[in-house]
N, C-alpha and C positions, 0 to 999 in steps of 0.2 A: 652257710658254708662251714664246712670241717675246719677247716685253716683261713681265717680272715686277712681279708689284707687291708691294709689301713683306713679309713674311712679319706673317701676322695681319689682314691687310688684304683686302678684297675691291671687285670692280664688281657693281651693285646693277641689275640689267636693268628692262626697263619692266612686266613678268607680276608681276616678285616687287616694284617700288614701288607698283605700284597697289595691289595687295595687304598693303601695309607704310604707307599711306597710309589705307586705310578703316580696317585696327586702329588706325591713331593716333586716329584721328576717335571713334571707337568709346570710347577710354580717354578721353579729351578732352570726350566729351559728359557724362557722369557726372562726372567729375572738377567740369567746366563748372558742370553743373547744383546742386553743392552750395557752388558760390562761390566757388571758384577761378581767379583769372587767370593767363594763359599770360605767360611770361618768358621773357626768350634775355638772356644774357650773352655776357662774349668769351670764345672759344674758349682765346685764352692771357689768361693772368693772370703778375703780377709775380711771381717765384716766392718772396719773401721776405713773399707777402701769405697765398698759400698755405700757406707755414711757419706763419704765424701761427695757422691754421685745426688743420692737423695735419703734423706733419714727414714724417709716412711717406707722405702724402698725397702732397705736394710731390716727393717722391723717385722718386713711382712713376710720374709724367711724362717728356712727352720735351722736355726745354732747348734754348733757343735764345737769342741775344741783339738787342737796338734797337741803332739806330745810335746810341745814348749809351751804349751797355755794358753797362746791367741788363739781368739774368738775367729771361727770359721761359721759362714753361711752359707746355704745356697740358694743360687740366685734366681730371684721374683720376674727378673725378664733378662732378657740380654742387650739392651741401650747400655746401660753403664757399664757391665762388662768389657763392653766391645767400647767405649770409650776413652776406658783404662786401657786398652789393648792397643790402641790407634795411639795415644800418649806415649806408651813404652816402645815399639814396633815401629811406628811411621812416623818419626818425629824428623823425620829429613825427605819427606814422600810430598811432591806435593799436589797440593789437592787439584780437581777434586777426587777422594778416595771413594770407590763403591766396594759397598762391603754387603753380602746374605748369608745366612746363617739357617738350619734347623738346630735345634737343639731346647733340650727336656728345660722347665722353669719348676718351680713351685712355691705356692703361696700359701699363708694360713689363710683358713674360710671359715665360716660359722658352718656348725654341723645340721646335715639335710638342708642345706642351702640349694643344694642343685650347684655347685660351684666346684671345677677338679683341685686337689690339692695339688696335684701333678700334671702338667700337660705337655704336648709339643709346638714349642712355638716355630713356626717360621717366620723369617722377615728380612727386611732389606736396612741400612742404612746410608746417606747419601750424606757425606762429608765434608767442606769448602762449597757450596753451592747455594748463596741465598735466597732467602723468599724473595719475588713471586716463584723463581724457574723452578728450582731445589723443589720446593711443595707440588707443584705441578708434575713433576717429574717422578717422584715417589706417589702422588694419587695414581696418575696413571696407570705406572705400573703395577700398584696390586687391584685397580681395575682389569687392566689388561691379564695379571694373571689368573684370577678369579672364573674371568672367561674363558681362556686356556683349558681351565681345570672341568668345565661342564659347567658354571652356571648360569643362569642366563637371569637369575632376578633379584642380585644384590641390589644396595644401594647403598651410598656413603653418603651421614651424616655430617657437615662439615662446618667448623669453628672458628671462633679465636679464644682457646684455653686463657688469656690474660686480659680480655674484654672485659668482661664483669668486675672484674681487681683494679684494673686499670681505671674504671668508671668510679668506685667505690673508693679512689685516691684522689681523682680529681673532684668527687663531690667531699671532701675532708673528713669521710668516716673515719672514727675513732678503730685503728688498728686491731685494738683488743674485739670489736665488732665484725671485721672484715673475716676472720677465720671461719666462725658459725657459720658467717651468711654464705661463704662459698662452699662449707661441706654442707650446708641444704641445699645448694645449689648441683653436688657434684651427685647427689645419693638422689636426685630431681623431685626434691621434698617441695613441690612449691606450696604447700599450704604451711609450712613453718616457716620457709624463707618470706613469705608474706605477711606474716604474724612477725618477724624481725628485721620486716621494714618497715610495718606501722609504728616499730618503737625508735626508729632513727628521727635526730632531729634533723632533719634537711627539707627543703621546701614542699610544696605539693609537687609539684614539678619534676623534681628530681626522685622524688617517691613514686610514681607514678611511672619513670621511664625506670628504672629499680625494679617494677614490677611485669611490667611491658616487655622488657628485653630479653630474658629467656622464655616467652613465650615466641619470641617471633621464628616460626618455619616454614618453611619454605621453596620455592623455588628464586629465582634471582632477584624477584618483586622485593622481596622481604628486606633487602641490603638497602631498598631505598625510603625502607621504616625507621631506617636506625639511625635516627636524626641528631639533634646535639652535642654532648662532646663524646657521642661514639661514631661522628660519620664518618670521618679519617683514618679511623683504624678499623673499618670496613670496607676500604679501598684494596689492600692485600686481598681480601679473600675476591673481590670481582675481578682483581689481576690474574689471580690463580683460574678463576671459573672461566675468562676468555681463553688462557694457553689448553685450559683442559676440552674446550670446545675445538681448539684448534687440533688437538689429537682424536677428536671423533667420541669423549668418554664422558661429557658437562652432561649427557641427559640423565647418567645413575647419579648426579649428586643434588642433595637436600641441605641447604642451608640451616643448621641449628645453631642460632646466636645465644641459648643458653647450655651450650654442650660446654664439660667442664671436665676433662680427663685427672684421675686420684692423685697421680702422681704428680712430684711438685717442681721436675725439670722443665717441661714444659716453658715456652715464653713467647708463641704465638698462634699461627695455625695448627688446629686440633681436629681430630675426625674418626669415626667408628666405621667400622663395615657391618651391614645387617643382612642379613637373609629371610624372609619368609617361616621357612623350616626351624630355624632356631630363635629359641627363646632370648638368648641371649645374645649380643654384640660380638659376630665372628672376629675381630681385633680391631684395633685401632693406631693411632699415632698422631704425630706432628711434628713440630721446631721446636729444637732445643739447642738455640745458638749461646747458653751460657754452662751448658755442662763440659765440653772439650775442655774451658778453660778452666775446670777446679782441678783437673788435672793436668794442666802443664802446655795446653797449646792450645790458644785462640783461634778455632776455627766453628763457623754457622753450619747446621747441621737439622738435619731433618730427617723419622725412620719410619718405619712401621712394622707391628707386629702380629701374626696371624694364628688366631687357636688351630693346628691343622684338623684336630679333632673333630671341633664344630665345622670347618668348611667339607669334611668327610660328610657327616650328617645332611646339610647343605646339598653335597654332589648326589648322594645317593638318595634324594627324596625329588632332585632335577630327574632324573635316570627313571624314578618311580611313575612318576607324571608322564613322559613319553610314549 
């Protein structure tokens, strides 16, 4: 190119927005129809607002500063944004609050990753609404919009982001050990996070289900693998797969009990959307019943957010096949 533009970055022609415009409309009118209002926050946020939310979040922006000196970023997704927004905004509203959103993110990536610096996310958030209904409620619907949009061969991978941590506290691993083990676990390194639990000292036993447990996928068999002290906190996610059966949408989900999303709001059910056509995880989400409150009001909460990019790519290789 004559004039480069950033590495990660693209121009978006008038073929491929009109195109990128009726699928927004498409996820927007569902979204729409079960009571959802659309939101736009600012693109940068304070970057010590964003710490607040999640540090790694905050990190994975690109910085700039006002002419007063604070650190401005912007933002890696729109959860905390719109969490800061809900805190300041609807602090006498009450729940539950449905809140969707499109609007642009950007994150730093390793260069020729295949990974955008820039994208548009779309996504919903669901406010006061606890697990199991809250969860069920938000899968559904970016099932249900997904279909809306043309596709007919997702599938949602689906978790519990606090499992593996949660096991790793109840077997008394040494804290300083717990971080490695779950960033092998979230980058799905399993031959190093296997290599770093033949070096924990805990029984055979516990080394063993350590190593067993993010293999297990599945269909619903699988939840009744997950035996000792993680059978109880694998009752949420069969609460969530019977309400999802009951809306007609438990046949696209795939149980991954070693699914482990980067971000560190997270504190229970987790879940990716995939596609066929792309390489990569068209969005994801879950429960994040402890981020409302760094900012100012105690409420459980649950979202999800969608590359609209890769779900284009997605629609038009459905469209291809026809």
């Amino acid at each position: 190119m004559i004039h480069p533009v950033p590495p990660g970055t693209r121009d978006v022609l008038p073929d491929e927005m009109r195109e990128l415009r009726s699928l927004t409309e498409r996820l927007l009118s569902v979204w729409g129809d079960a009571g959802y209002g659309e939101v736009w926050t600012p693109t940068l946020e304070y970057e010590e607002v964003l710490q607040r939310g999640d540090r790694r979040a905050a990190g994975a922006g690109f910085r700039t500063f006002d002419d007063h000196g604070n650190v401005l970023a912007l933002r890696s997704d729109m959860t905390i944004p719109i969490a800061r927004m809900v805190a300041n905004r609807y602090q006498h509203v009450e729940p539950p609050i449905r809140l969707c959103y499109f609007s642009h993110a950007y994150r730093m990536v390793k260069g020729r990753s295949g990974q955008p610096r820039e994208f548009l996310q779309g996504g919903l958030e669901l406010i006061g609404v606890p697990a199991p209904h809250g969860d069920a409620e938000v899968i559904a619907l970016v099932l249900e919009a997904l279909s809306a949009a043309g596709l007919g061969r997702h599938r949602l991978g689906l978790g519990d982001g606090a499992l593996y941590g949660r096991l790793l506290e109840n077997l008394e691993v040494p804290e300083a050990e717990r971080g490695p083990l779950l960033e092998a676990l979230a980058r799905r390194d399993l031959v190093e996070l296997g290599t770093r639990v033949d070096r924990l000292r805990v029984s055979p036993a516990s080394r063993a289900l350590l190593e067993r447990l993010p293999r297990l996928r599945g269909g619903i068999e699988v939840l009744g693998q997950a035996d000792g002290p993680v059978s109880a906190a694998v009752e949420n996610l069969r609460a969530v797969y019977e309400l999802l059966a009951e809306r007609g949408v438990a046949d696209r989900v795939i149980f991954d009990l070693g699914l482990v999303r980067e971000l560190g709001y997270y504190t229970g059910m987790v879940f990716e959307v995939y596609d066929p056509a792309v390489g990569f995880a068209v969005g994801g989400g879950g429960r994040y019943d402890d981020l409302l409150g760094r900012f100012g009001r105690e409420l459980p909460a649950c979202g999800v957010g969608l590359d609209v990019h890769r779900v284009h790519i997605a629609q038009l290789e459905e469209e291809r096949q026809k």
